[in-house]
N, C-alpha and C positions, 0 to 999 in steps of 0.2 A: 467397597466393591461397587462394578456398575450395575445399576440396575436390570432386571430379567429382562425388561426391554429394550434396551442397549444391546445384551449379549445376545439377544436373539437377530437383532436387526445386523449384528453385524456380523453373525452366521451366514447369514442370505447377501450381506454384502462382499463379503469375501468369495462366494459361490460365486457371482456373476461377474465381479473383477479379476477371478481369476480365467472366467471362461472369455474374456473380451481382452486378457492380456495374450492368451494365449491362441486365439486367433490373428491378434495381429501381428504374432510371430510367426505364424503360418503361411501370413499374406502377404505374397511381394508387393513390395512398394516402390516405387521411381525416387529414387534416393537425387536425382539430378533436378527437379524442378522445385524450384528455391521457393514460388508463390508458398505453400501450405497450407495447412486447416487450423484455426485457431476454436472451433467446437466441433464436437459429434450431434448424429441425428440424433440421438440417444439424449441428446441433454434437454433441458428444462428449461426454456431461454426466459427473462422478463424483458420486455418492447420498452423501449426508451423512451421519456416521458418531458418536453422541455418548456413548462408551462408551471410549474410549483402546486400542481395537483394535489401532493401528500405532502408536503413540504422541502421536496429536494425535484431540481429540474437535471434531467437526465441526456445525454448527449451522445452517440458512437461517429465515430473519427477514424477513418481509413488513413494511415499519415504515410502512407510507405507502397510506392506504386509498384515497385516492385515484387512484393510479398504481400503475406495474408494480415500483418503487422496491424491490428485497431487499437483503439481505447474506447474507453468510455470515462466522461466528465460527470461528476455528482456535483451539482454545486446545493450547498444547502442554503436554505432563504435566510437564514442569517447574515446571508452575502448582502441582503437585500436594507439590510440597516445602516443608516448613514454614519459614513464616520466621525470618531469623536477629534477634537483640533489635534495637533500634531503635540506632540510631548515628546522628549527627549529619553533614549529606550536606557534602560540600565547600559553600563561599559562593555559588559562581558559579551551582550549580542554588537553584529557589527550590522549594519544596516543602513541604507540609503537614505535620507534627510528626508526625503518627500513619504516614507513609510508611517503609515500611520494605528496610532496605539489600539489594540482589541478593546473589544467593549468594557467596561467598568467594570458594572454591573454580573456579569456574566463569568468576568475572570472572579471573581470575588467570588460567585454562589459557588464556582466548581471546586473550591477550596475543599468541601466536605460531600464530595460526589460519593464516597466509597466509605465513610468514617463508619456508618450502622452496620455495615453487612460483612468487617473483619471478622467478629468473632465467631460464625456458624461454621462448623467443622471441617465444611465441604470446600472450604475457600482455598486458599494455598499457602503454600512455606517458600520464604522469600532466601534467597541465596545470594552473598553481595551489601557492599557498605551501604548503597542506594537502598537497594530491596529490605535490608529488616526496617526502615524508619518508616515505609510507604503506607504503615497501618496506621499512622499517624491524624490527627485533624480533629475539627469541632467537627459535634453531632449534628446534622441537619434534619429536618422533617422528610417525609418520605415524599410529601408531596410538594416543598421546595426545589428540592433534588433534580425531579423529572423534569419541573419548569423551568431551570438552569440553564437551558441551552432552546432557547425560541430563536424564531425573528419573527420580523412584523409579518401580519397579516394583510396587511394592504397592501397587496400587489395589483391591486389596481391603478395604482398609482406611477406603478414604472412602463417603459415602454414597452409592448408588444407587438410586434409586428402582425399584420395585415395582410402583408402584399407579401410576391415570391415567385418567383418563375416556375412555372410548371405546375401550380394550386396556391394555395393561402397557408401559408407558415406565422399559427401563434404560440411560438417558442418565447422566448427571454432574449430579451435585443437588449444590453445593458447597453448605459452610456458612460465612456470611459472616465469622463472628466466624474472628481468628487465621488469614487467608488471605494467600498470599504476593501480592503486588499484581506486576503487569509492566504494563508501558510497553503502547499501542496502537499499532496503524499501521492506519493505510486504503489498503489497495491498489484501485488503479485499473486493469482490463487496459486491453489493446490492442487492435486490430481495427481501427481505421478508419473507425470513429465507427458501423459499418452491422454488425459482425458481432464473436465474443468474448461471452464473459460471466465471472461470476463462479464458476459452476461447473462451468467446462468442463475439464476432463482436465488439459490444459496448468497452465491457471491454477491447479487446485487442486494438482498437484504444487511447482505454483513458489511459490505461499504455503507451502503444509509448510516448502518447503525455506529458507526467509526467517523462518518464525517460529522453525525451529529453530538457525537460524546467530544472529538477533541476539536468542531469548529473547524474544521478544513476542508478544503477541495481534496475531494479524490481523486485520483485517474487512475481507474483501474486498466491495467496492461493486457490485454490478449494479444500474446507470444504463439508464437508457431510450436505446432505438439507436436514429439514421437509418435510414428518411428518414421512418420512422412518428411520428420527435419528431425535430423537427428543432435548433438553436440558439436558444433556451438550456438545452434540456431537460438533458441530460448534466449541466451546469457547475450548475443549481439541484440536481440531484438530489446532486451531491458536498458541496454547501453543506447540504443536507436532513441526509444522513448526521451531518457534525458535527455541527450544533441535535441530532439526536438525540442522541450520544453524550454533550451538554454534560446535555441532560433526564435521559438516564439517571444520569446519575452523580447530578443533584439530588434523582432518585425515590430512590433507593438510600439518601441520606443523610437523606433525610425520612423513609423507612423506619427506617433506622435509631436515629435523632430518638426517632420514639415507641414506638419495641422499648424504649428507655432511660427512657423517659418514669418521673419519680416521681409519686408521687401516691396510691399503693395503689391505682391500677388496671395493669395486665397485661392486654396486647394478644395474642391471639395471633395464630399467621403468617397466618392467613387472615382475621383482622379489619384488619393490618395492608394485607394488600390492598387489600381494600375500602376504607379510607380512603383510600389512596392512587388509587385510581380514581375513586374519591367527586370528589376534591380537582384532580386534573388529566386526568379524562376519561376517555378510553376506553384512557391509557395503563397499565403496569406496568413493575416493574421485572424487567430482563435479570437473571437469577442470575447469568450466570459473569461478565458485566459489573462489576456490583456486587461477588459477591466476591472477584473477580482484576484486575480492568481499574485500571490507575493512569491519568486522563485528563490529569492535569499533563506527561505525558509521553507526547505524541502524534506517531507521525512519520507524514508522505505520502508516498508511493509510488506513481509513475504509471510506467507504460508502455505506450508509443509516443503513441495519442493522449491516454491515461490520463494522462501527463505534462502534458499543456493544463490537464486538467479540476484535477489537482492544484498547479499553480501559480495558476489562478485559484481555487481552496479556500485556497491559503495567502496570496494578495492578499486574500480578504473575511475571514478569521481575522482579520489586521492591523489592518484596517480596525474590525473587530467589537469586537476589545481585548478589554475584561474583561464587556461583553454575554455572552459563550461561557463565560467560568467555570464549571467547573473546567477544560473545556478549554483547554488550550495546546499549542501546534504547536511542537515545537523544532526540527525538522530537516524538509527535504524529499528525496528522490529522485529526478531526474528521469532514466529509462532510455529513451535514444533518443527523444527528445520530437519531437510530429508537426509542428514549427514551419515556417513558409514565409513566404514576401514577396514582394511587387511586384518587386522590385529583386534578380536572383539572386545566390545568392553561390557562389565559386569548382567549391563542393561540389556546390551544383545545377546546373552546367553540364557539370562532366566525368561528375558521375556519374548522371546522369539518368537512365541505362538500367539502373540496379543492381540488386543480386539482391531478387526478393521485392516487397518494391514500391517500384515506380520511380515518378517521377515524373507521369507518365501515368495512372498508377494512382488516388495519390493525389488527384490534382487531380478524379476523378471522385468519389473518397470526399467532397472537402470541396466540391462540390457538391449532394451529396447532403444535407449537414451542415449547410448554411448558408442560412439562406431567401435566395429567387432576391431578392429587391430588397436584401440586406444582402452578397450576395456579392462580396468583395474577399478579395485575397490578403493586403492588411494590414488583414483585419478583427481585432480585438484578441485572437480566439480563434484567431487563427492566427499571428499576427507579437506574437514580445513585446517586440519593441525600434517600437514605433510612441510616441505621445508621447501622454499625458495619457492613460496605464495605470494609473496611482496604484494604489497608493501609492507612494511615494520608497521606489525601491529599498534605501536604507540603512534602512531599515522590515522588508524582506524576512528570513525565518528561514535558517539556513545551508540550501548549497542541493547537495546533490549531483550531478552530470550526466554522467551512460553516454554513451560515446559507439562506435561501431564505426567502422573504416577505411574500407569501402566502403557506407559507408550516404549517400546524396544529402544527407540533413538534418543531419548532423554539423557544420558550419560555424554553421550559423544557431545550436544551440544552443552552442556555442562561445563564438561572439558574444555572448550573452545572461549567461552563466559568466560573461566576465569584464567586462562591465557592472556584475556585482554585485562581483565583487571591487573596481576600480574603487572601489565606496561600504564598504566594508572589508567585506564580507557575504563568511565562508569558503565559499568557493564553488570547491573543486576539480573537475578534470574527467577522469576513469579515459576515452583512448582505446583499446580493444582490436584489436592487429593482426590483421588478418585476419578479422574481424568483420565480420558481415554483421548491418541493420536485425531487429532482434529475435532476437538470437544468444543469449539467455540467459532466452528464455521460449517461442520457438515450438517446437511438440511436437514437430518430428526433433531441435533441437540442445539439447533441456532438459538431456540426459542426457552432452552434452560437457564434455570439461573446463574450455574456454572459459566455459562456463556454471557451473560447479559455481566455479569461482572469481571470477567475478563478486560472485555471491552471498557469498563469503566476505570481497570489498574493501567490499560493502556493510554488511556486518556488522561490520566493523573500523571505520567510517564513523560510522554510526549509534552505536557504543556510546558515543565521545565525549560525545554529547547524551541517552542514554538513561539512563547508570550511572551511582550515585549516588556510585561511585570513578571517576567520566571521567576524571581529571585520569591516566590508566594509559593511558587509551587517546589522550593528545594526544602527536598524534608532533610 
């Protein structure tokens, strides 16, 4: 069971989620202006940091003029390690010639990132032909482990800019040529369609702590909330995000196109701009994007409702094909996904009154969420086992699924797991005992162990589909 601490903290949090659900049902809201709020004054922001202060340079991106649509970039200073020569990747990934292989060293230590901390009770029950072998691996020391995932320390050594219009910006000015490329993920928080953002305390420690277990660039997504945007606001805004990611990667390479260009003319970087603006708009290209971001190797990552908006981002990927080029989605994440149905299952009847949010709860979130004339419980943003969801499941990218012991919603995505398995789609499922709904992202239990190994089954998970030596990491 969870501790007296838990149960009490999540007494007092259900008191106030439900007095802030139900004033914004009370409040009219202008359902007609598309801009919207991607945080509350209520929330816990951390300020952006693009300088490798603690070892990750942090970035927020307005990409959408139209709307409240941000990101936020993690790049971890790992980015900052040179790459090793070009090596020829296993058959199974497909990849561009000029991609180049993850560090040695690094893919090799994480081999045994999780091996000591299987057997303590608290850990989870794995569901799925992937998930029983992930307990697998040599032992490693406790303090090789942590050290597994560095980069250099000398950044002093890279460019920092100086200069800047309007003050002095010493951010991280990569330079594109000879940059080590990592895998992206787009993370999705949580909240309840109404509250959460991308840069709120919680979320940004639990991005740190994910870009530095599996080695990738984050972008975490702040989407537009209920009930100031209601459905389909969320699930376009995570579809917006890729289209950009797929743009930036094409500005990047048009850029870099006519940096190459022969001809005895030489462009330089600020003409180079300007073409590139000239050419498609009012856009530019992301620096650390272009010189670190690999988009052939893209994973989703949702939690709690984030999980919705990411499984319906990786249904229109499917669908999209190679329109999204150079993006490719090869794995997903789903932690604790916000799923429900007409029809309840085992999980929503006994545990309807669970920690944090119960059932009751919810059902005022996905009201808030869903305009009043499309409101059903198997509306297809909320049940993903309803029929004519397309794409055919066996279409779907491998599918990871968190699940905790006393969370109501654990059954439905359950069900969903092994539907894909079912169409041969690896689709394991990490159960955590003694887990309660958001046990490895909400700001009391970020910092348990419950949570810090979560993170670690996800990063053993993902490197399968991100390292260009997976075939180490297939248990």
């Amino acid at each position: 069971m969870p501790s007296v601490a838990v149960k009490l903290y999540s007494v007092f949090f259900k008191l106030l989620l439900k007095h802030r659900l139900q004033n914004r049902i009370q409040t009219q809201h202008d359902d007609s202006d598309p801009f919207g709020v991607t945080t509350r004054p209520e929330e816990s922001v951390a300020a952006p940091n693009p300088s490798f202060a603690d070892g990750f340079a942090t970035k927020d991106i307005h990409i959408d003029a139209f709307t409240s649509l941000s990101v936020r970039i993690f790049l971890p200073e790992s980015a900052l390690n040179p790459p090793e020569p070009d090596s020829r990747p296993p058959s199974r990934i497909k990849s561009k010639s000029n991609l180049k292989r993850l560090d040695l060293d690094q893919n090799d230590n994480t081999t045994g990132l999780i091996a000591n901390r299987h057997n303590q009770s608290w850990r989870r029950n794995s569901v799925g032909p992937s998930a029983t072998n992930i307990i697998t691996g040599s032992s490693l020391r406790e303090e090789s482990r942590r050290n597994s995932y560095g980069g250099s320390n000398d950044v002093e050594a890279f460019n920092f800019k100086s200069d800047g219009v309007g003050g002095v910006y010493r951010g991280y000015s990569p330079s594109v040529d000879n940059s080590r490329k990592l895998p992206i993920m787009l993370q999705f928080h949580g909240g309840g369609w109404v509250s959460g953002s991308k840069d709120s305390v919680a979320n940004d420690l639990f991005c740190r702590r994910i870009a530095r277990f599996c080695d990738v660039i984050v972008v975490a997504v702040g989407y537009r909330l209920a009930p100031e945007n209601r459905y389909p606001a969320a699930f376009e805004d995570g579809m917006k995000v890729l289209n950009w990611l797929a743009k930036q990667a094409n500005l990047a390479e048009c850029s870099k196109s006519m940096g190459n260009a022969k001809g005895g003319t030489e462009f330089k970087k600020a003409d180079l701009q300007r073409h590139v603006v000239d050419a498609f708009g009012a856009s530019m290209v992301e620096p650390w994007l272009a010189a670190h971001g690999d988009p052939s190797r893209c994973i989703l990552l949702g939690v709690s409702c984030g999980a919705n908006i990411a499984d319906y981002v990786a249904r229109k990927a499917v669908e999209a094909g190679k329109l999204l080029d150079p993006v490719k989605v090869v794995a997903q994440v789903l932690m604790y996904p916000f799923f429900i149905g007409s029809v309840p299952t085992h999980s929503e009847i006994k545990l309807a009154n669970s920690y944090f949010y119960d059932k009751q709860m919810c059902m005022l979130a996905w009201k808030l969420f869903l305009p009043e004339e499309e409101f059903s419980l198997d509306h297809p943003a909320a049940n993903p086992l309803v029929p004519g969801r397309g794409p055919p499941l066996k279409l779907m990218p491998p599918t990871l699924t968190i699940v905790a012991e006393h969370d109501w919603m654990r059954d439905r995505a359950i069900a969903y797991s092994e539907e894909l398995r079912k169409v041969n789609v690896d689709a394991p499922v990490l159960e955590y005992k003694d887990a309660v709904h958001e046990f490895a992202t909400l700001d009391m239990l970020l910092k348990t162990p419950q949570a810090q190994a979560c993170a670690e089954d996800i990063a053993i998970w993902v490197k399968k589909y991100i390292s260009f030596r997976g075939h180490e990491f297939s248990y």
